[in-house]
C-alpha positions as CSV (number, residue, x, y, z in Angstrom):
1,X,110.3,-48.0,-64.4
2,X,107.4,-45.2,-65.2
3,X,104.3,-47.6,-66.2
4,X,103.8,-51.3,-67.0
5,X,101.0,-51.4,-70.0
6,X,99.9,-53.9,-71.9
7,X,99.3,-53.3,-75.8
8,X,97.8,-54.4,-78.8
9,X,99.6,-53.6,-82.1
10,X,97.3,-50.5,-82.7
11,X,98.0,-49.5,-79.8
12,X,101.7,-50.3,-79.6
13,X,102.2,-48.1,-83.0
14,X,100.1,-45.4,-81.5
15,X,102.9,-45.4,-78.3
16,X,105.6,-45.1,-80.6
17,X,103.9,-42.0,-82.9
18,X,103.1,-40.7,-79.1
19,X,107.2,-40.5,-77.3
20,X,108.1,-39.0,-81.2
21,X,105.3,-36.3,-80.8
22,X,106.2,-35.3,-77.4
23,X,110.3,-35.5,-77.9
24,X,110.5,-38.6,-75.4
25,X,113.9,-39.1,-74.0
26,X,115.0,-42.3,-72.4
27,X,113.8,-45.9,-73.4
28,X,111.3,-48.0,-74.2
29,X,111.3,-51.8,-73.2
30,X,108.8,-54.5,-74.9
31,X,108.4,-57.9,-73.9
32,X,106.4,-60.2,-76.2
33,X,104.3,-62.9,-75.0
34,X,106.8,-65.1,-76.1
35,X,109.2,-63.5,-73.6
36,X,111.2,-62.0,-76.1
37,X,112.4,-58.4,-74.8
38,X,113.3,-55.3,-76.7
39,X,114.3,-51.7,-75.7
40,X,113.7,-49.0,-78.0
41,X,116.1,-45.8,-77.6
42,X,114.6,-42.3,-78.5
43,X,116.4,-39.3,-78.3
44,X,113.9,-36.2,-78.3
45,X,111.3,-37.8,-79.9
46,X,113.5,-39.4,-82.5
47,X,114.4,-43.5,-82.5
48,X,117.9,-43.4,-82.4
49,X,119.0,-47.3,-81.4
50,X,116.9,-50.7,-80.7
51,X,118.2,-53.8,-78.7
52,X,117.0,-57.3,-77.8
53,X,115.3,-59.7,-79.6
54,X,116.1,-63.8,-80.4
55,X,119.1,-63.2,-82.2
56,X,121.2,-60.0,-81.8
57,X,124.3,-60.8,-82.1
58,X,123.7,-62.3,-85.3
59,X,122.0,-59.6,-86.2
60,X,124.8,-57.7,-85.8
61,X,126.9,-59.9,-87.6
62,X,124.3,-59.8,-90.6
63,X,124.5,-55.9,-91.0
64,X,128.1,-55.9,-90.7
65,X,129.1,-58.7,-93.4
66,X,126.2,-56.7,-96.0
67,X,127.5,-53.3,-95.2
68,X,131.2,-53.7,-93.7
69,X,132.7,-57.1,-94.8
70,X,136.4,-55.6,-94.8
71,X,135.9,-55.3,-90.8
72,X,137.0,-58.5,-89.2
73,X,135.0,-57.9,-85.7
74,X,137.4,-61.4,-84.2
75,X,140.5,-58.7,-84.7
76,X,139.0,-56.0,-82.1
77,X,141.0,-55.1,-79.3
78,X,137.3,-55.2,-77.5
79,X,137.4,-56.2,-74.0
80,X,134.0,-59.5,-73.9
81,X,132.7,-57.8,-70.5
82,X,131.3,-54.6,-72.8
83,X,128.7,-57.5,-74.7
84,X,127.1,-57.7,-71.4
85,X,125.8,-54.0,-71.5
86,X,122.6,-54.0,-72.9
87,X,123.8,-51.4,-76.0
88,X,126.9,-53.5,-76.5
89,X,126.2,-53.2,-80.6
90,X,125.4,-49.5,-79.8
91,X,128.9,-49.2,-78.5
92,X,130.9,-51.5,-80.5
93,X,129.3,-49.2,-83.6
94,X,130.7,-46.3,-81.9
95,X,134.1,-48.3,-81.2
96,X,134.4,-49.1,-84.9
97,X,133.9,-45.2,-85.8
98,X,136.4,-44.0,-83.3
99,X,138.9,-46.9,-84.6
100,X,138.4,-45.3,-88.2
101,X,137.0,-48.5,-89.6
102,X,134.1,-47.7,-90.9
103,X,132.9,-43.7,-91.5
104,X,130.3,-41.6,-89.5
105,X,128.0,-41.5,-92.4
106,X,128.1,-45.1,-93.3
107,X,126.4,-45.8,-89.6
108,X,123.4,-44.2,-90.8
109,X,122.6,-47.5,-93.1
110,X,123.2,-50.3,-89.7
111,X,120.8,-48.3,-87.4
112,X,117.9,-48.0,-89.9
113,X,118.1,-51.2,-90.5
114,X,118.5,-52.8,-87.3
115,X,115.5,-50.5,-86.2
116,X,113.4,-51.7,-88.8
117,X,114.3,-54.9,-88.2
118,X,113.6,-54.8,-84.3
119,X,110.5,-53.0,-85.4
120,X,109.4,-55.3,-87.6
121,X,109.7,-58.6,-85.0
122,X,107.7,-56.7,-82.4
123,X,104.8,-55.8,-84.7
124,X,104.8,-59.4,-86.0
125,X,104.5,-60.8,-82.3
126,X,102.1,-57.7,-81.3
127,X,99.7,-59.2,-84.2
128,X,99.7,-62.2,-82.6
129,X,99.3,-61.8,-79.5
130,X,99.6,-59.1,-77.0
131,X,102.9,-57.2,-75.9
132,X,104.2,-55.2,-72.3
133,X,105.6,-51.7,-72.7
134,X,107.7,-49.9,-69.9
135,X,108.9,-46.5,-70.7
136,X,112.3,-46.4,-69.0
137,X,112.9,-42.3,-68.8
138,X,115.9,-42.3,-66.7
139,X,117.8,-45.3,-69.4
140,X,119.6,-42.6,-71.6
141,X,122.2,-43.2,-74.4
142,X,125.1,-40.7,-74.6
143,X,126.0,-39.2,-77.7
144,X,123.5,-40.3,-80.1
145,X,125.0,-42.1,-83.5
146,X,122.4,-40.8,-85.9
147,X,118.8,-39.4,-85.7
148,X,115.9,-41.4,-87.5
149,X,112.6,-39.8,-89.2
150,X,110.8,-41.7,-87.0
151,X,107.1,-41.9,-88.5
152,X,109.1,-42.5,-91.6
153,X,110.7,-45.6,-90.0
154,X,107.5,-46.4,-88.6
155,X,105.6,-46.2,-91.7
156,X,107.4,-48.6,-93.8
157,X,108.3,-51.0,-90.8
158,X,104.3,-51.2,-90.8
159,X,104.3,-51.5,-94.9
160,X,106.9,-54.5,-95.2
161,X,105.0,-56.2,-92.2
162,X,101.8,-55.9,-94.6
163,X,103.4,-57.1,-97.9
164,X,104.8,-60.4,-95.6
165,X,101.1,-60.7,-94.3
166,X,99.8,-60.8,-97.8
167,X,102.5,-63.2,-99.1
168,X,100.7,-65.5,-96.5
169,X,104.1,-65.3,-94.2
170,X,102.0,-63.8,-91.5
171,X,102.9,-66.9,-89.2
172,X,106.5,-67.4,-90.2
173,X,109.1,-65.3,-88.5
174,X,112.4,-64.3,-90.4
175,X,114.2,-65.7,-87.1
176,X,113.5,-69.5,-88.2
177,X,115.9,-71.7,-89.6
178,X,114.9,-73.8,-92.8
179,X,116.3,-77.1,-93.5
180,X,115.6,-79.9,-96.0
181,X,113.1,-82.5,-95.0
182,X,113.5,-85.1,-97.5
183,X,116.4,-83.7,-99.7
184,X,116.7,-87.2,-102.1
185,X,112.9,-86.7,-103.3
186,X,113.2,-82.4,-103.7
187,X,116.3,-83.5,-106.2
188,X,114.0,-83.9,-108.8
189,X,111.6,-81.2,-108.4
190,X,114.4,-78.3,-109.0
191,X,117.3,-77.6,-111.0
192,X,120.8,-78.4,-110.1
193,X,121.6,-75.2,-109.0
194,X,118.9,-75.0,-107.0
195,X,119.2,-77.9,-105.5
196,X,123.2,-76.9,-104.7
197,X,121.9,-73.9,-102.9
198,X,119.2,-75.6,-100.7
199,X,121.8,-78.1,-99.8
200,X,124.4,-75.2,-98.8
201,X,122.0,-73.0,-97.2
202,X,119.2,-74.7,-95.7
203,X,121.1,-76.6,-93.5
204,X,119.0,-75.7,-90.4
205,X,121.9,-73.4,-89.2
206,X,121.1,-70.1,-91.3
207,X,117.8,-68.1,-91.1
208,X,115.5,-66.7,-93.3
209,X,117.0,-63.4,-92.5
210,X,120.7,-64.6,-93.0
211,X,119.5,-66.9,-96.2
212,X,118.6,-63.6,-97.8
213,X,121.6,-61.5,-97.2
214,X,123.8,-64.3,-98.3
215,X,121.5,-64.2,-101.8
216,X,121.6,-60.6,-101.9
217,X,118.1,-60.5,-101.9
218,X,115.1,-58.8,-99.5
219,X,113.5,-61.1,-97.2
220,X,110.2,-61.2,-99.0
221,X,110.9,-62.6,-102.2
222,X,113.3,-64.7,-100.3
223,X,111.0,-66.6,-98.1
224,X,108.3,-66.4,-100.8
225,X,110.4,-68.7,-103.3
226,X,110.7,-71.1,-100.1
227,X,107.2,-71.0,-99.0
228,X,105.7,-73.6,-101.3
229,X,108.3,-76.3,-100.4
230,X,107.5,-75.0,-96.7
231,X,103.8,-75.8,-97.2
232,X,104.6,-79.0,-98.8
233,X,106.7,-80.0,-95.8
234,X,110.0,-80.2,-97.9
235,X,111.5,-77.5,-95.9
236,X,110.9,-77.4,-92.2
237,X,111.5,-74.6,-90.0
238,X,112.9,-74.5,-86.6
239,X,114.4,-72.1,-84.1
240,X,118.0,-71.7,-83.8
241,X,120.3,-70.1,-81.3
242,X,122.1,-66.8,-81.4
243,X,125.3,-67.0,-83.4
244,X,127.3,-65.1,-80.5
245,X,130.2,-62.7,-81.1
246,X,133.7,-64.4,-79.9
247,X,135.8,-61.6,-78.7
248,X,137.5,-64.4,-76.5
249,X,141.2,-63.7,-78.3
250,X,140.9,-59.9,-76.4
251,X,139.3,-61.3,-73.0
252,X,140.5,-59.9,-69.4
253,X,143.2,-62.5,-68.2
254,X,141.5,-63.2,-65.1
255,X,138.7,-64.7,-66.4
256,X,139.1,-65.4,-70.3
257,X,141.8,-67.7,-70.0
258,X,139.9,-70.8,-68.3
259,X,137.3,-73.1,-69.2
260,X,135.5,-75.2,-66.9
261,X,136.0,-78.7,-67.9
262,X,134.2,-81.3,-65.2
263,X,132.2,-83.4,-66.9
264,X,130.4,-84.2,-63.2
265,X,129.1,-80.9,-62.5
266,X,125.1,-80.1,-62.6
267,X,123.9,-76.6,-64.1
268,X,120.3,-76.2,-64.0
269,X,118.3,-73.1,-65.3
270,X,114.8,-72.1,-64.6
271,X,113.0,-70.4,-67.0
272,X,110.1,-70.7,-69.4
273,X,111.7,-69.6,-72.3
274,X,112.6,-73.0,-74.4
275,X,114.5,-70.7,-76.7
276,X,116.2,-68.7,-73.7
277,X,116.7,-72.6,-72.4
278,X,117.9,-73.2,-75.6
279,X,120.9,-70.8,-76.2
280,X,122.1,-71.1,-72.6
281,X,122.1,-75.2,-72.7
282,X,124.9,-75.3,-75.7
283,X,126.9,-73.1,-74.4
284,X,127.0,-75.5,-71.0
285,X,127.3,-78.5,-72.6
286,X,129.5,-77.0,-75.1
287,X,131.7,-76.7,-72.5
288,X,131.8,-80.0,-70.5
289,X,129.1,-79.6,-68.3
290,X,125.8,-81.1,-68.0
291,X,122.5,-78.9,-68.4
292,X,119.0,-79.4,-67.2
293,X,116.7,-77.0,-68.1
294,X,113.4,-76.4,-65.7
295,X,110.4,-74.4,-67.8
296,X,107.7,-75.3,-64.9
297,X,108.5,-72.7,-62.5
298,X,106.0,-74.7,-60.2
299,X,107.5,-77.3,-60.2
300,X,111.3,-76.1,-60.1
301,X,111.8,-76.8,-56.3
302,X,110.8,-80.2,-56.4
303,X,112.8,-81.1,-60.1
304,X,115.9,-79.0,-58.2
305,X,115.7,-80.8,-55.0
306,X,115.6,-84.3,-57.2
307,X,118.6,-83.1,-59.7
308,X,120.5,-81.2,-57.1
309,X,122.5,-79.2,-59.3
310,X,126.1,-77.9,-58.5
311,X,125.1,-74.5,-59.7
312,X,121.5,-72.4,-60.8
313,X,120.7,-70.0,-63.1
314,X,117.3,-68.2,-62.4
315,X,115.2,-65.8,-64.5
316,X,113.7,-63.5,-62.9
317,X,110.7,-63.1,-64.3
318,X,108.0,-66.1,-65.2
319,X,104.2,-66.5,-65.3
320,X,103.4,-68.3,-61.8
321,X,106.5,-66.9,-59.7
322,X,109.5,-65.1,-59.8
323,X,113.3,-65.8,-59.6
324,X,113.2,-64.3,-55.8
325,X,110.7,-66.4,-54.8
326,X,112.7,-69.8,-55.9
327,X,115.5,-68.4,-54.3
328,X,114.0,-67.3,-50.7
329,X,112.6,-70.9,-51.2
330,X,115.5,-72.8,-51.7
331,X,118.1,-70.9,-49.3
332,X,115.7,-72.6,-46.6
333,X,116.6,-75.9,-47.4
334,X,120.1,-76.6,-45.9
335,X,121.5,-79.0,-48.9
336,X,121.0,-76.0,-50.8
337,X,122.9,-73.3,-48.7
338,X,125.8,-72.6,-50.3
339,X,124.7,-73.6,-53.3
340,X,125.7,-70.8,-56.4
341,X,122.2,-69.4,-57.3
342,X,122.4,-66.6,-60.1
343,X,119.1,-64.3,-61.2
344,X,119.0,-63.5,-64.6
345,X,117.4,-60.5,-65.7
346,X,116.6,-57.6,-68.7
347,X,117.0,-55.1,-66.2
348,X,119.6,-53.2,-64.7
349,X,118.1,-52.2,-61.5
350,X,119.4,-51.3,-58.6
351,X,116.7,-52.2,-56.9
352,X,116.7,-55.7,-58.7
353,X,119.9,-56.6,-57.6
354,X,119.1,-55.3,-54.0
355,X,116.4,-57.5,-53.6
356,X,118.2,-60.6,-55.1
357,X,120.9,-60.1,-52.7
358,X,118.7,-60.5,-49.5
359,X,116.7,-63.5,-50.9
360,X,119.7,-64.9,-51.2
361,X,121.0,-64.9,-54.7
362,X,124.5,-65.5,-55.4
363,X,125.0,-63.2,-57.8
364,X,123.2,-60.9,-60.8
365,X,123.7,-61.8,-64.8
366,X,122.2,-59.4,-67.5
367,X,120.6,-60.6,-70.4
368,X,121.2,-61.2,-73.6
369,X,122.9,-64.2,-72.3
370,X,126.4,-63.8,-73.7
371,X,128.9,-67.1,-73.9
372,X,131.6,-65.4,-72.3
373,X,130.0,-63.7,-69.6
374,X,127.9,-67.2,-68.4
375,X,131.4,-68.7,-68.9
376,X,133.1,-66.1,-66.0
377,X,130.2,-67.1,-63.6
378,X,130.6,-70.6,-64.5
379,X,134.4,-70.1,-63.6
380,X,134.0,-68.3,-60.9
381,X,131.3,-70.3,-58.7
382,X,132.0,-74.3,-59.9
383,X,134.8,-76.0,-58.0
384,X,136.9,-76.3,-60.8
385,X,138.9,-79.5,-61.7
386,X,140.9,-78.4,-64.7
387,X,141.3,-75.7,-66.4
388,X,142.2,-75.1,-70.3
389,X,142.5,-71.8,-72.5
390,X,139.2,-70.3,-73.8
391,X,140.9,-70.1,-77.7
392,X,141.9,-74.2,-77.7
């Protein structure tokens, strides 16, 4: 970590202008108000990969399907533990190049576009508030895939967050979901083909973002046809979970062939985040297991001590207090001894994971949370009752 700052979007922009100018090498890492994180790769001075955000594994998914839909990413002989890196779709590019399935030059299209994309969300949430940026100089990526003209990327990030301003999107982010409201009265208001689409599509599982691939259309005009049924409350919006990669057909034997399935067991999670709160809930009780989910980090100890959960996942970082802290606190009460207490975190610290060893943590899990990887830690540290194969 070289130096926590706090930005403004003009400011922000300025910062990324500033590590091209002076051929930065390493990363940059942005968390949003919203405690949404995102780390930036530059390569002398040039943007060369971006990370992070609500949903990237289905932004992964979305460039692939546009630019590569004869690769079937279930087939990969890809071993799950690699999605827990934080450049797993960095990797899994350069896994599909060295596998001759997609060619060198065809890269060059995904890692624009999933710059811009990045780009674009921060700038959107830097408008609205303000954002934390920590240049990272010793977080390297080998072998860079491509080299961006930065400024140019930056430039027309910057234009297509002003043309989505103007439309009057300014508060909507691509990331929502639309579904239909009252779909009986909106029946009548459009044609029949319309209407076929918004029933298909607008099902509250797709997002903006996805909505317009699967149009073949840009974002803009996109959302823009949507907005006045969005204004009229005909169309709601909501947030949805990451639509995670399932590599569970290649996983390590070990691990990837059980599934909790105790219908008893507790799993609480700390954390602010409802959308972090969110994603990790379905994939518990997806699998069998009840979830609680504590956004109060004040009142945690007490709603813990109440709930007594069989197993705790604990973000490390929150406004009032930090994952350490609730750890330290609860390893002094004795019902919670030996109670499985895992920090989550952005960051892959050494020091991190030295200090949540002697508060007491159980063990360390690396965001983006990833269904197979909460799954292994799930496995590993509930008594388990019965066990059945991931692929059922």
């Amino acid at each position: 970590m070289d130096c926590l700052q706090q930005m403004n979007v003009k400011n922000l922009l300025l910062e990324f202008l500033h590590l091209n100018q002076t051929q930065y090498n390493g990363a940059l890492d942005i968390t949003t108000s919203y405690h949404h994180k995102f780390r930036i790769y530059y390569h002398r001075g040039s943007i060369i990969w971006g990370t992070g955000g609500v949903h990237p594994h289905r932004r992964f998914r979305r460039h692939m399907a546009q630019n590569f839909p004869q690769v079937d990413l279930q087939s990969l002989q890809w071993r799950w533990q690699n999605l827990s890196i934080n450049n797993w779709d960095y990797q899994l590019l350069r896994t599909l190049h060295q596998m001759q399935k997609i060619e060198w030059s065809q890269i060059n299209t995904i890692v624009e576009n999933t710059v811009t994309e990045i780009l674009f969300d921060i700038i959107q949430e830097a408008h609205c508030t303000h954002v934390f940026c920590d240049r990272r100089s010793e977080v390297v990526l080998d072998v860079p895939i491509i080299f961006t003209n930065t400024e140019i990327i930056l430039r027309r990030t910057y234009q297509l967050w002003q043309n989505w301003a103007k439309a009057g999107l300014a508060a909507i982010s691509p990331n929502l979901a639309p579904s239909l409201n009252q779909p009986e009265q909106l029946q009548y208001q459009v044609s029949q083909s319309v209407y076929k689409i918004f029933i298909t599509l607008l099902n509250g599982n797709y997002t903006l973002r996805d909505i317009a691939v699967k149009f073949k259309q840009d974002i803009l005009p996109t959302t823009s046809f949507l907005l006045p049924y969005i204004n009229q409350r005909q169309i709601q919006l909501k947030s949805v979970p990451d639509w995670y990669i399932n590599l569970s057909h290649n996983t390590d034997q070990s691990v990837g062939k059980s599934l909790i399935q105790h219908r008893n067991q507790l799993v609480a999670y700390v954390d602010d985040s409802p959308q972090l709160g969110q994603t990790l809930g379905k994939i518990i009780i997806d699998h069998g297991l009840r979830f609680i989910h504590i956004q109060d980090s004040t009142q945690a100890l007490v709603n813990l001590i109440e709930q007594k959960p069989d197993l705790i996942f604990l973000d490390l970082m929150m406004p009032c207090t930090s994952g350490y802290e609730i750890c330290a606190q609860l390893r002094k009460i004795s019902f919670f001894a030996n109670t499985p207490i895992i920090i989550l975190t952005g960051s892959d610290g050494i020091f991190d994971r030295t200090r949540a060893k002697v508060v007491g943590s159980t063990d360390f899990l690396n965001k983006p949370i990833v269904v197979e990887q909460v799954m292994a830690m799930l496995n590993k540290y509930l008594p388990v009752q019965y066990f059945a194969n991931l692929s059922k």
